[in-house]
OpenMM code with the backbone's topology and positions (N, CA, C; nanometers):
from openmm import Vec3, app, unit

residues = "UNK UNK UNK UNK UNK UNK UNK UNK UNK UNK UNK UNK UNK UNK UNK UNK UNK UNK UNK UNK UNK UNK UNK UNK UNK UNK UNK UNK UNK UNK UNK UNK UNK UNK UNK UNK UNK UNK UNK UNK UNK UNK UNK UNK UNK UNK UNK UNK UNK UNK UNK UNK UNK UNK UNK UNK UNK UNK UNK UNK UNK UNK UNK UNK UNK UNK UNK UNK UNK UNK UNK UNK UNK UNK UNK UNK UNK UNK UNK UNK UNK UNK UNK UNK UNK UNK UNK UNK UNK UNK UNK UNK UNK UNK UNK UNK UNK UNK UNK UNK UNK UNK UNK UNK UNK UNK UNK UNK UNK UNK UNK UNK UNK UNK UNK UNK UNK UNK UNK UNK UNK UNK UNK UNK UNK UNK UNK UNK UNK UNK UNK UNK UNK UNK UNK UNK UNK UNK UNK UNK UNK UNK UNK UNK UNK UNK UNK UNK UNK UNK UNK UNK UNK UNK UNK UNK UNK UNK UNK UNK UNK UNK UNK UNK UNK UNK UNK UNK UNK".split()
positions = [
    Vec3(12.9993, 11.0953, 4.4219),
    Vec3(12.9111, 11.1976, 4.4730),
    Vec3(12.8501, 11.1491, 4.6049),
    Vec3(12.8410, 11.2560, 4.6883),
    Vec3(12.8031, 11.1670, 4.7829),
    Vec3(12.6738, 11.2740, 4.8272),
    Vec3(12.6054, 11.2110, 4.9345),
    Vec3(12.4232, 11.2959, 4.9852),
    Vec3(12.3968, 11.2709, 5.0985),
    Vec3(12.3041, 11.3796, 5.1163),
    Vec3(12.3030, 11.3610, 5.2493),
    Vec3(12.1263, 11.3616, 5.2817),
    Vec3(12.0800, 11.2373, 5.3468),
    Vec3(11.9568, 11.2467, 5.3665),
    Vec3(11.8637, 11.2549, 5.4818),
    Vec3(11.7764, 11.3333, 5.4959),
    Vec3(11.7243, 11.3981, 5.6308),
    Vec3(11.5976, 11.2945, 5.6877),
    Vec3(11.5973, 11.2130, 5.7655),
    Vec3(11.4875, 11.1041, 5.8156),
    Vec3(11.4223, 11.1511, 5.9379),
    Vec3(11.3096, 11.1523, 5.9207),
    Vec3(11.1959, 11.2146, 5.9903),
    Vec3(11.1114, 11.0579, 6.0561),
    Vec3(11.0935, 11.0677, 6.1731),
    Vec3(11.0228, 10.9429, 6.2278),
    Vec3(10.9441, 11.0324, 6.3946),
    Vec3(10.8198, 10.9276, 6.3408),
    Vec3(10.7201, 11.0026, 6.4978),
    Vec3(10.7603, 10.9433, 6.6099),
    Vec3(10.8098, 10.8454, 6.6235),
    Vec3(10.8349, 10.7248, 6.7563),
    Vec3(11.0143, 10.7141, 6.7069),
    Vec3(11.0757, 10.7315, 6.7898),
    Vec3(11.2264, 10.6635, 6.7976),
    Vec3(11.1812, 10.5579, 6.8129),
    Vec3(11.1527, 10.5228, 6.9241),
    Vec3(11.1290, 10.3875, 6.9389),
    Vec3(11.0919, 10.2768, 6.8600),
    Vec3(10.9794, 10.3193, 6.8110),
    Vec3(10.9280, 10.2431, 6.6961),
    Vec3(10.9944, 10.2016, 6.5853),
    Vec3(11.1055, 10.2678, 6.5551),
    Vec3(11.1490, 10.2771, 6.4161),
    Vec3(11.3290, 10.2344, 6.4355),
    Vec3(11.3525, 10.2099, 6.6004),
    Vec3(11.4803, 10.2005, 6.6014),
    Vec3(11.5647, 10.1060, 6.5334),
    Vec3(11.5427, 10.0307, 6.4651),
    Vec3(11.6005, 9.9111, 6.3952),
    Vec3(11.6631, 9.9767, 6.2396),
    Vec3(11.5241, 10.0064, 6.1963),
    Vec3(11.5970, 10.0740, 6.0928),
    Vec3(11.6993, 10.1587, 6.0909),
    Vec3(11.6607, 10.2577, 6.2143),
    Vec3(11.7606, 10.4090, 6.2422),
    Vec3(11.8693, 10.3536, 6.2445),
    Vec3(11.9379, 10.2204, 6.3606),
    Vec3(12.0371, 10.1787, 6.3946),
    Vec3(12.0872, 10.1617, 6.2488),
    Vec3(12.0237, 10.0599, 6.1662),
    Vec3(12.0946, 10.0244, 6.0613),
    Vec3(12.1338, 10.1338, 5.9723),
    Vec3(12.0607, 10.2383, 5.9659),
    Vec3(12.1304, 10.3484, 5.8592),
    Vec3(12.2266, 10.4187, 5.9803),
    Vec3(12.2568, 10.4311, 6.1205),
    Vec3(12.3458, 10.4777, 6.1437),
    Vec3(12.4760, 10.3774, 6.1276),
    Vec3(12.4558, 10.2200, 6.1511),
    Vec3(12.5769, 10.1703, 6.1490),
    Vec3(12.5824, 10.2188, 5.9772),
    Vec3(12.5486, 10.1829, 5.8466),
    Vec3(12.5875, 10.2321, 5.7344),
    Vec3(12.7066, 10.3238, 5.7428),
    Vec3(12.6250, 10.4284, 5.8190),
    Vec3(12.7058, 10.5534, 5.8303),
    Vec3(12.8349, 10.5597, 5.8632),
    Vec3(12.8109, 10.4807, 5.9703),
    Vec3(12.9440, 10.5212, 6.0360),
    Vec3(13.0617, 10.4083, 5.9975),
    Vec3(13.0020, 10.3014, 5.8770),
    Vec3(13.1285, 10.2185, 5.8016),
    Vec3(13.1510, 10.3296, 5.7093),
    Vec3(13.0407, 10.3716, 5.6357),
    Vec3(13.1138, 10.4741, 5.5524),
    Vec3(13.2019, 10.5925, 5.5890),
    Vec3(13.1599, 10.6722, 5.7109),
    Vec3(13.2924, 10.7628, 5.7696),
    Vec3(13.3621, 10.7236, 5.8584),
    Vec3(13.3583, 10.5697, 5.8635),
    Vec3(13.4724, 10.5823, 5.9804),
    Vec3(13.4880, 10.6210, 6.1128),
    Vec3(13.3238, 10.6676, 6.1903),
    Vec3(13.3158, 10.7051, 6.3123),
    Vec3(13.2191, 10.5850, 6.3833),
    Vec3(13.2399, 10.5839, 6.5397),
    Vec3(13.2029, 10.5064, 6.5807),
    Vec3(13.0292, 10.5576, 6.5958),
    Vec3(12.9547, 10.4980, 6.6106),
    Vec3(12.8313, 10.4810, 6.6133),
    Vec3(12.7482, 10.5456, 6.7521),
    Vec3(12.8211, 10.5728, 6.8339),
    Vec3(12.7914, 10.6505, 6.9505),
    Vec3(12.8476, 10.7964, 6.9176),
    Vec3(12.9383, 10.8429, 6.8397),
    Vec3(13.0035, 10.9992, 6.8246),
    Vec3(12.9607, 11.0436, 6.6955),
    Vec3(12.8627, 11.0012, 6.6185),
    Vec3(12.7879, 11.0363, 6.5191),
    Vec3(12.6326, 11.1204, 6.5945),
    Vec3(12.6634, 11.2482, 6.5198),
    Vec3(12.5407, 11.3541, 6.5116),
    Vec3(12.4258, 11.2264, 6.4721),
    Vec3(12.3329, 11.3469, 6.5856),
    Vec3(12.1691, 11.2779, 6.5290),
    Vec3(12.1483, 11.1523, 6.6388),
    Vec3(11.9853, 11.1100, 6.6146),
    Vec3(11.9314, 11.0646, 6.7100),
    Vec3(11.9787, 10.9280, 6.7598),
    Vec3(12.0802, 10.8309, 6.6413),
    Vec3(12.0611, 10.6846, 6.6833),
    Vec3(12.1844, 10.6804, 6.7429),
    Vec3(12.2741, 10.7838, 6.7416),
    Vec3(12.4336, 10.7839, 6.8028),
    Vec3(12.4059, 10.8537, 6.9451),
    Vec3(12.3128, 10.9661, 6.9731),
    Vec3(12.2870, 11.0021, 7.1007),
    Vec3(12.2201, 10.8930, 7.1482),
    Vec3(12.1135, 10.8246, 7.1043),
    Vec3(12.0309, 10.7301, 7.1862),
    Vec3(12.0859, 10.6154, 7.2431),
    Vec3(12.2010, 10.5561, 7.1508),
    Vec3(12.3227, 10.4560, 7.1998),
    Vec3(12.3811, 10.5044, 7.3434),
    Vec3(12.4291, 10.6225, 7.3681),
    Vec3(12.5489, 10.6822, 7.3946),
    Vec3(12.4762, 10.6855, 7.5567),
    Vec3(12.3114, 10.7378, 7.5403),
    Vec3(12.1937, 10.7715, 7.6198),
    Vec3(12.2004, 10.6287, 7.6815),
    Vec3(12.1641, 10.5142, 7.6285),
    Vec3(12.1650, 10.3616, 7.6447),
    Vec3(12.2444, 10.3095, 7.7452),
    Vec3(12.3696, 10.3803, 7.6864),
    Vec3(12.5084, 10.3128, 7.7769),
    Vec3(12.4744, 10.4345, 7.9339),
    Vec3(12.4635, 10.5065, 7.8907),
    Vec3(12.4976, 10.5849, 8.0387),
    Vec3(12.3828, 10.5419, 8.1290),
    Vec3(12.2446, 10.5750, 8.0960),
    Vec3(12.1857, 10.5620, 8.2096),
    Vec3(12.1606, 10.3744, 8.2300),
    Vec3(12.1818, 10.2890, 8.1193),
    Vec3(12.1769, 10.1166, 8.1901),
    Vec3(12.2948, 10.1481, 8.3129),
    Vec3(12.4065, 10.2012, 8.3060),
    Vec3(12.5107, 10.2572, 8.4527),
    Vec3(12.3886, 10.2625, 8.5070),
    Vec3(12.3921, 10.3413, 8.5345),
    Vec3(12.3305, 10.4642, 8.6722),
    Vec3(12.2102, 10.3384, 8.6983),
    Vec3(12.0982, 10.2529, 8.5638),
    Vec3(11.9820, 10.2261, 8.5845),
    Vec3(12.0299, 10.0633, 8.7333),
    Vec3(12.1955, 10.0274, 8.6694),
    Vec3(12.2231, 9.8948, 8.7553),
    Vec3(12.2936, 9.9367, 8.8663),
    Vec3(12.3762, 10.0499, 8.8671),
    Vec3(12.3745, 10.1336, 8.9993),
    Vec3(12.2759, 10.1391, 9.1102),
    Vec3(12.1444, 10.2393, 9.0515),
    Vec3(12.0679, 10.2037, 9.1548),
    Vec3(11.9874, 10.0728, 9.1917),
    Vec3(12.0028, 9.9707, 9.1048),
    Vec3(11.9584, 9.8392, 9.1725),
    Vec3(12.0115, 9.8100, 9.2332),
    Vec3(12.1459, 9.7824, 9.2174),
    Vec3(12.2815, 9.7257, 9.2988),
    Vec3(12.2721, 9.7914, 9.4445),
    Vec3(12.2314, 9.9562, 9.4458),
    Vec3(12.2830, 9.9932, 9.5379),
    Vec3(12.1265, 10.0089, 9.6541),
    Vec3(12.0240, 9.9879, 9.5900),
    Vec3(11.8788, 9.9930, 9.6346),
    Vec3(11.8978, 9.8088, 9.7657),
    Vec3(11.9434, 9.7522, 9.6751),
    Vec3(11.9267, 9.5984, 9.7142),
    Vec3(12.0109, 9.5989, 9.8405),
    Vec3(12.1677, 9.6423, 9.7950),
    Vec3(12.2858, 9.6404, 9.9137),
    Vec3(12.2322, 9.7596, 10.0006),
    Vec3(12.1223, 9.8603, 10.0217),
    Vec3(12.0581, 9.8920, 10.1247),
    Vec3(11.9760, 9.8317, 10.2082),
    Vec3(11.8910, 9.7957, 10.1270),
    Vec3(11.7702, 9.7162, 10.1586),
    Vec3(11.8257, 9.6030, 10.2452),
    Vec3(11.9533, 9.5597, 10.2084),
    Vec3(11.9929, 9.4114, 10.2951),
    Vec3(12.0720, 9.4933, 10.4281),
    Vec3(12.1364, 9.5929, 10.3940),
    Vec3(12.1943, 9.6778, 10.5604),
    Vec3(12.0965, 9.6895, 10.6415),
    Vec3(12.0077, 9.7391, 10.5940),
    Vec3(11.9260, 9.7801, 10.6609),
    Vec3(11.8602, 9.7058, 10.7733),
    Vec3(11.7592, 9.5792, 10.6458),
    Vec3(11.7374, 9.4836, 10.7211),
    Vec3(11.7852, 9.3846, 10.8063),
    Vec3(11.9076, 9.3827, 10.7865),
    Vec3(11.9994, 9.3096, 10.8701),
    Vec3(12.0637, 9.3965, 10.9840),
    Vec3(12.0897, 9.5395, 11.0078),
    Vec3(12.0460, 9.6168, 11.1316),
    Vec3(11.9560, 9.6030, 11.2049),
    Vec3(11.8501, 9.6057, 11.1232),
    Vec3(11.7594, 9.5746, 11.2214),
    Vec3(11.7128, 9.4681, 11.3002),
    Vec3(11.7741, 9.3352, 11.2168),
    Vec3(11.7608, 9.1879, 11.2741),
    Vec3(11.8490, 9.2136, 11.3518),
    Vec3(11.9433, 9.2203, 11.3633),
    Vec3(12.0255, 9.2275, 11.4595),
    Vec3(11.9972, 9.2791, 11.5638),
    Vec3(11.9595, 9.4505, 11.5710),
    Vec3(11.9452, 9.4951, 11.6989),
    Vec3(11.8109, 9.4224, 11.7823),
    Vec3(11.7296, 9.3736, 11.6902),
    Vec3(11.6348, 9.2996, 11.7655),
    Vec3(11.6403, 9.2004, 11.8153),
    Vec3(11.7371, 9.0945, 11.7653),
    Vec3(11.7830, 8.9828, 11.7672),
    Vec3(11.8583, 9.0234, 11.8684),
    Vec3(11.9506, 9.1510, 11.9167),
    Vec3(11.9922, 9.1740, 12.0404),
    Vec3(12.0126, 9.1852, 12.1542),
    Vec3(11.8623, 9.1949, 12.1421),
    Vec3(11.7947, 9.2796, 12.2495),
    Vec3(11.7315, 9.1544, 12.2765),
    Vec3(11.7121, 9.0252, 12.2736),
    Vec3(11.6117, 8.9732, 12.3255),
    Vec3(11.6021, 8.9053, 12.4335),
    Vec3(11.7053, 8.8829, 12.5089),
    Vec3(11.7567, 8.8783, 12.6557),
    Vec3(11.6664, 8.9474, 12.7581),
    Vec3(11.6898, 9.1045, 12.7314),
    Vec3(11.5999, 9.1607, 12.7922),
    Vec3(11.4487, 9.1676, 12.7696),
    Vec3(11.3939, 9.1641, 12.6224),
    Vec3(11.2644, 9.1042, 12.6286),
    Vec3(11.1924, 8.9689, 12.6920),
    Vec3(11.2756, 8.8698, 12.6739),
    Vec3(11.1905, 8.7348, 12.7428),
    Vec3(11.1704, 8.7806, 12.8473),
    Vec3(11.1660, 8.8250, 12.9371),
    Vec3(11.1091, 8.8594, 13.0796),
    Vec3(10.9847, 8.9089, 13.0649),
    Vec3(10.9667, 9.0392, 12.9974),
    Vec3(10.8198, 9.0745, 12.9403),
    Vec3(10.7501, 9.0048, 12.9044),
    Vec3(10.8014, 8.9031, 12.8044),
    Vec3(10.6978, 8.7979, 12.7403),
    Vec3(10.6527, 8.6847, 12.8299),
    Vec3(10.7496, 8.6459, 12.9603),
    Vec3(10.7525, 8.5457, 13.0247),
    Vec3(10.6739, 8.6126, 13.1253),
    Vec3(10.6358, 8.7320, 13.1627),
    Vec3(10.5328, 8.7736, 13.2595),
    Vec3(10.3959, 8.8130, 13.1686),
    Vec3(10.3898, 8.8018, 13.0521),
    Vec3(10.2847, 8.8151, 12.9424),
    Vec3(10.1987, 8.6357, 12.9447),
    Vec3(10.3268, 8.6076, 12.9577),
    Vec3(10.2427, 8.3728, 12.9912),
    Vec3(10.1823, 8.4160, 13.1053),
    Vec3(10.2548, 8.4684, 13.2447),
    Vec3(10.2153, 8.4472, 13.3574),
    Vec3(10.0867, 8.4619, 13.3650),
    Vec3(10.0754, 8.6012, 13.3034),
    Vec3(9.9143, 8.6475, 13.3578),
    Vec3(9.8398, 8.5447, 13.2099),
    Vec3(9.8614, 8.4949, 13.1819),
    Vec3(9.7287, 8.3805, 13.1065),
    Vec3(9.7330, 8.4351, 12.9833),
    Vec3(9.8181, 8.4886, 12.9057),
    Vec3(9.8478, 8.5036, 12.7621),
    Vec3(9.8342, 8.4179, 12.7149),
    Vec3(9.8025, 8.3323, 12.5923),
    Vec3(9.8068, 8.2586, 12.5160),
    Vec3(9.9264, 8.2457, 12.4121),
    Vec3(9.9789, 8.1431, 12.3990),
    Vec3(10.1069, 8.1647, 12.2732),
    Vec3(10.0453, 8.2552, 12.1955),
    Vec3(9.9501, 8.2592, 12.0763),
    Vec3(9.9020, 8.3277, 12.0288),
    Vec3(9.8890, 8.4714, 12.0491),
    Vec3(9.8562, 8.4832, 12.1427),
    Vec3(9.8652, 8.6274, 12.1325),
    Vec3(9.9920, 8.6421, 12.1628),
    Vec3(10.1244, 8.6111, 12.2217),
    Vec3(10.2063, 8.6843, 12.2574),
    Vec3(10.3008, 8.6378, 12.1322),
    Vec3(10.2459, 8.5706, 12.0327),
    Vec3(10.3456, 8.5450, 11.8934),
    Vec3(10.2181, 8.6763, 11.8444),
    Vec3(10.1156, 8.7252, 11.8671),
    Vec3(10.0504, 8.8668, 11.8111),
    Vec3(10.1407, 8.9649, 11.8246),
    Vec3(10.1974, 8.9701, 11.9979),
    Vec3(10.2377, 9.0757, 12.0468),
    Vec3(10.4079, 9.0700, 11.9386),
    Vec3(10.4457, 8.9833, 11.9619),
    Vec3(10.5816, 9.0012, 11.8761),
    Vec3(10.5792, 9.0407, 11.7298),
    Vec3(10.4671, 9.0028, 11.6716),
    Vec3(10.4559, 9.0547, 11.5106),
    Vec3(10.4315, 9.2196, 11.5507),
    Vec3(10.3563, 9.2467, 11.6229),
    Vec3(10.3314, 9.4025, 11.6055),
    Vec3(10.4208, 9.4928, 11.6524),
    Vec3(10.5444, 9.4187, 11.7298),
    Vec3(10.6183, 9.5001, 11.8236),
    Vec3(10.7405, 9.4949, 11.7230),
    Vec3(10.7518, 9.4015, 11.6448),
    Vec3(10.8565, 9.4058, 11.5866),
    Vec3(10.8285, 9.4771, 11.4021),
    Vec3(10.6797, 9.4824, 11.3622),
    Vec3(10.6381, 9.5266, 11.2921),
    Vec3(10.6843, 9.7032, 11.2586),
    Vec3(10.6235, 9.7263, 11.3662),
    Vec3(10.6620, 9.8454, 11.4250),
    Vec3(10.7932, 9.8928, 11.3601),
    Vec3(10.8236, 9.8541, 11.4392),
    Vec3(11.0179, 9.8495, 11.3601),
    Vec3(11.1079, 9.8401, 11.2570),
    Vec3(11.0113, 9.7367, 11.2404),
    Vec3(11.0417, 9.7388, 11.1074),
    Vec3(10.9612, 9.8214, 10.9686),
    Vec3(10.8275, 9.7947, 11.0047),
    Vec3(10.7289, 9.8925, 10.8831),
    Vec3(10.7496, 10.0377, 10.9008),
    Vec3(10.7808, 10.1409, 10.9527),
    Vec3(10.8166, 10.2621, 11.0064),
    Vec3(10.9347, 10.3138, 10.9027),
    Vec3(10.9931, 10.2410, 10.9082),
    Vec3(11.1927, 10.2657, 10.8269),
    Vec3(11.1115, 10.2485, 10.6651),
    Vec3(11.0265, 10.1667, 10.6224),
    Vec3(10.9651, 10.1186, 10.5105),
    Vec3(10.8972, 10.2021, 10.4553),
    Vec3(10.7965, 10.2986, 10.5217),
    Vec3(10.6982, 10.3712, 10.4966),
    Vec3(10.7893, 10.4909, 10.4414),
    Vec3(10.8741, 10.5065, 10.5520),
    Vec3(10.9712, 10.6892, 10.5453),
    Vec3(11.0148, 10.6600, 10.4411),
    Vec3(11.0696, 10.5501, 10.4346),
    Vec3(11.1657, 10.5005, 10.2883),
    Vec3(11.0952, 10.5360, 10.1368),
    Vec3(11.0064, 10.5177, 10.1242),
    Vec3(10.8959, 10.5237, 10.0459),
    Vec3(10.8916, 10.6370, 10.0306),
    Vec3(10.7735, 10.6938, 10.1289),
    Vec3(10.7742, 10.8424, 10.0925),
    Vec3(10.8322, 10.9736, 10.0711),
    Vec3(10.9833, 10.9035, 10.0835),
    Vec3(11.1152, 10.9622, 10.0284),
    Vec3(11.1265, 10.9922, 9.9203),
    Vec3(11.1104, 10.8722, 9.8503),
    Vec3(11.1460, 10.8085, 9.7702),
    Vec3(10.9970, 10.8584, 9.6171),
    Vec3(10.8885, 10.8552, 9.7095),
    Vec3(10.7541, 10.9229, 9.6216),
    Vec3(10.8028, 11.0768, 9.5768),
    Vec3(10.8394, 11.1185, 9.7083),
    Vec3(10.8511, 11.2825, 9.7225),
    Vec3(10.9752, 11.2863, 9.6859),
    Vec3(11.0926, 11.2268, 9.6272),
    Vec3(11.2210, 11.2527, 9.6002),
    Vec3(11.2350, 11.2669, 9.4170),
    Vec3(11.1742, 11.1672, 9.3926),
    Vec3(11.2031, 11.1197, 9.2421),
    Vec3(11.1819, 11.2647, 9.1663),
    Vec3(11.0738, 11.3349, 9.1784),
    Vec3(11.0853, 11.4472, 9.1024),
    Vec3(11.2158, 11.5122, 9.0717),
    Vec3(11.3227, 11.5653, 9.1677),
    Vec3(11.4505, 11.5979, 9.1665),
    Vec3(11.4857, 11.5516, 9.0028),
    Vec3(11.4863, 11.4303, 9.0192),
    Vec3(11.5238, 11.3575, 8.8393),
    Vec3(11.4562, 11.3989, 8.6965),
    Vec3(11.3888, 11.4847, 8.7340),
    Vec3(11.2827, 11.5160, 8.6148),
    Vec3(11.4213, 11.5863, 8.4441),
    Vec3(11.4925, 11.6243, 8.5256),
    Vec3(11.5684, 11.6878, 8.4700),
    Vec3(11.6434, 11.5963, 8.3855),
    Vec3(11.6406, 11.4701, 8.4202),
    Vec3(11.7680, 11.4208, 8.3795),
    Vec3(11.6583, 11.2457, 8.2924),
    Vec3(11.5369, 11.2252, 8.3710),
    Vec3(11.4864, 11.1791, 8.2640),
    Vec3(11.3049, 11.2042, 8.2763),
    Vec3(11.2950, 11.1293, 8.1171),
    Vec3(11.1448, 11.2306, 8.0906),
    Vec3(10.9925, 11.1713, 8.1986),
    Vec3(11.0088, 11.0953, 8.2793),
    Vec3(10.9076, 10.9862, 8.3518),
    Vec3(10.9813, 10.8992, 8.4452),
    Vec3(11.0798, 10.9800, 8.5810),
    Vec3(11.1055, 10.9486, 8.6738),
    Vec3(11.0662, 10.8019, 8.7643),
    Vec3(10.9056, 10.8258, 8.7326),
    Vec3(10.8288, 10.7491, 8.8102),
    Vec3(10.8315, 10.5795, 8.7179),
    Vec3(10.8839, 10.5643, 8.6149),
    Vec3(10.8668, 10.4407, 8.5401),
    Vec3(10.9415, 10.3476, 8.6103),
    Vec3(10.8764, 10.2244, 8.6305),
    Vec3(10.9451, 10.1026, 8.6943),
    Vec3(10.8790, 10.1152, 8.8156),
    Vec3(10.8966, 10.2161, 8.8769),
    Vec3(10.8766, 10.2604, 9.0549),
    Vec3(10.7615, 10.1362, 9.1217),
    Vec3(10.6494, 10.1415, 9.0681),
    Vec3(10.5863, 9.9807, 9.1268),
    Vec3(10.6414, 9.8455, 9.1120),
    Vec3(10.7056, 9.8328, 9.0189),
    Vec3(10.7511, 9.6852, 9.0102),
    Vec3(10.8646, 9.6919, 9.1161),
    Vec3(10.9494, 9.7775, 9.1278),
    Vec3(11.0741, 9.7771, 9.2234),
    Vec3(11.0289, 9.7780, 9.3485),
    Vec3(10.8927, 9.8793, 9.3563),
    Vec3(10.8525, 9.8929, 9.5164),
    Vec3(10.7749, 9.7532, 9.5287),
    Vec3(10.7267, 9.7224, 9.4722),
    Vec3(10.7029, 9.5591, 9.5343),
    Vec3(10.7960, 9.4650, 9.5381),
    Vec3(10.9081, 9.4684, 9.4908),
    Vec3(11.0071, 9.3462, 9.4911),
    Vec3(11.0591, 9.3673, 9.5896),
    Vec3(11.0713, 9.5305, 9.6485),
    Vec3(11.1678, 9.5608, 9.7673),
    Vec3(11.0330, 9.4984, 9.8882),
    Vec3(10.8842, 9.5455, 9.8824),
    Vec3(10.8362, 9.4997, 10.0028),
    Vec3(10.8385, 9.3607, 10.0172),
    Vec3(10.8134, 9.2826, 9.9088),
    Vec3(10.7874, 9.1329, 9.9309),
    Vec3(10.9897, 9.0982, 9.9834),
    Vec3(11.0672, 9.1189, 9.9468),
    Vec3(11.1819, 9.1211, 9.9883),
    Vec3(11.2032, 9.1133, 10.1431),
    Vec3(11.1309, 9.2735, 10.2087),
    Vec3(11.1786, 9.3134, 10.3443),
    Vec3(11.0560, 9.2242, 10.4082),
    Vec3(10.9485, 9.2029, 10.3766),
    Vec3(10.8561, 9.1057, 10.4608),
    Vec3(10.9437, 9.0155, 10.4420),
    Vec3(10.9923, 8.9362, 10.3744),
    Vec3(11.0408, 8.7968, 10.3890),
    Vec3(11.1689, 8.8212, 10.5206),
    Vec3(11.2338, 8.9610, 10.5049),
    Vec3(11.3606, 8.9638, 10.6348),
    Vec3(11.2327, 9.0142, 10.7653),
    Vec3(11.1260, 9.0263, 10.7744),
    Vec3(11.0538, 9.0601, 10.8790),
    Vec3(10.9940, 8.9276, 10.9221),
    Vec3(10.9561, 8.8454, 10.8332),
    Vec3(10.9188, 8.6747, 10.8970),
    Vec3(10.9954, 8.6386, 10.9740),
    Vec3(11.0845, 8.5957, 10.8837),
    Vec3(11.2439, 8.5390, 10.9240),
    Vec3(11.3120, 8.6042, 11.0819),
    Vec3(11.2773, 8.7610, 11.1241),
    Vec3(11.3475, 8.7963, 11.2249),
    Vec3(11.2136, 8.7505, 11.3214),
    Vec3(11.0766, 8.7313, 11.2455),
    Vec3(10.9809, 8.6897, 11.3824),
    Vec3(11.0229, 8.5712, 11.4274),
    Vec3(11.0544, 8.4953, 11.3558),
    Vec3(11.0818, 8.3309, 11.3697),
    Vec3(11.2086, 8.3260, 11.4723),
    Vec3(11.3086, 8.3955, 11.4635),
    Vec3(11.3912, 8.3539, 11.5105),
    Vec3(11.3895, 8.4052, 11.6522),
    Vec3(11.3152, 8.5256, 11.6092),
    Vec3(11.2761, 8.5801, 11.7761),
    Vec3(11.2162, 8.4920, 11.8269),
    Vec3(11.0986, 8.4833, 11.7941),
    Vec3(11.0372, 8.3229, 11.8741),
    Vec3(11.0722, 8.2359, 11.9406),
    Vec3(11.1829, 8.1736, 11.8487),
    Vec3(11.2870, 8.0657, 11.9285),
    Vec3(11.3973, 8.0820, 12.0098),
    Vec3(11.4268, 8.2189, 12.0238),
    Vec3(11.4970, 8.2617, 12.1182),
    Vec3(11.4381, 8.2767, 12.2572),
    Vec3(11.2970, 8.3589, 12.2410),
    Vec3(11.2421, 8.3705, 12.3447),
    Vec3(11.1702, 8.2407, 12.4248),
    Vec3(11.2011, 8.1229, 12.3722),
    Vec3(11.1327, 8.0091, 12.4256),
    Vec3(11.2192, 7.9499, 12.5065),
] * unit.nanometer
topology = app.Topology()
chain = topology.addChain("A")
for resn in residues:
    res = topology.addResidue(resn, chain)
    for name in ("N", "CA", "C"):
        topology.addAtom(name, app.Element.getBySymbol(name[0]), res)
């Protein structure tokens, strides 16, 4: 004889251990895999696998921006600096101080760089809604990532001051 029993729980979450274990049960007893079984612990698997994709997708593909980017931009600055030392070298003339003209290079290159950062962002604030559809709290994670990405792009914004520096000397 066989039965069939109906499990009621307030939190998936909370309770997923058990759920899992009465779905694997299940699915030794019929013979189906554990993701193509009706009900919550075979969708939530199935849910699991798809969006960890999409969730290492967009890291993968957030990071391999974040490094184009910043490395465009080192570059074109890092390019260009031929034609800047002249500016900076008539910035000594008139009685600049290193100091200020290692000021003038943080803000000039700041510029440049914090601008692409900000838009990026508020893209990115004003974009996420679009996803509402597809999950229930879009916005989860969003600070921990947006700080790993700024402390990230400051570290490629040091690094391009520094080297500017020593170019221009």
């Amino acid at each position: 004889m066989k039965s069939v029993r109906l499990v009621t729980v307030k939190s998936f979450a909370a309770n997923e251990a058990t759920l899992t274990a009465n779905a694997k049960r299940e699915a030794r007893l019929t013979g189906t895999a554990m993701n193509h079984q009706a009900g919550v612990p075979g969708m939530f698997t199935l849910l699991k696998n798809v969006f960890g994709g999409l969730e290492f997708m967009g890291i993968f593909l957030g990071i391999a921006f974040l490094a184009m980017l910043a490395s465009t931009l080192m570059f074109k600055v890092l390019s260009g600096v031929a034609d800047d030392k002249r500016r900076y070298r008539i910035l000594t003339m008139i009685g600049t101080s290193k100091r200020q003209v290692t000021a003038t290079v943080v803000k000039d290159l700041g510029v440049l760089f914090f601008i692409p950062l900000v838009i990026g962002t508020l893209d990115v604030i004003f974009g996420l809604p679009m996803f509402k559809a597809l999950m229930a709290d879009p916005y989860v994670g969003f600070m921990p990532s947006l700080i790993a990405i700024v402390v990230l792009y400051v570290i490629y914004f040091v690094m391009t001051v520094i080297l500017y520096r020593r170019l221009l000397k």
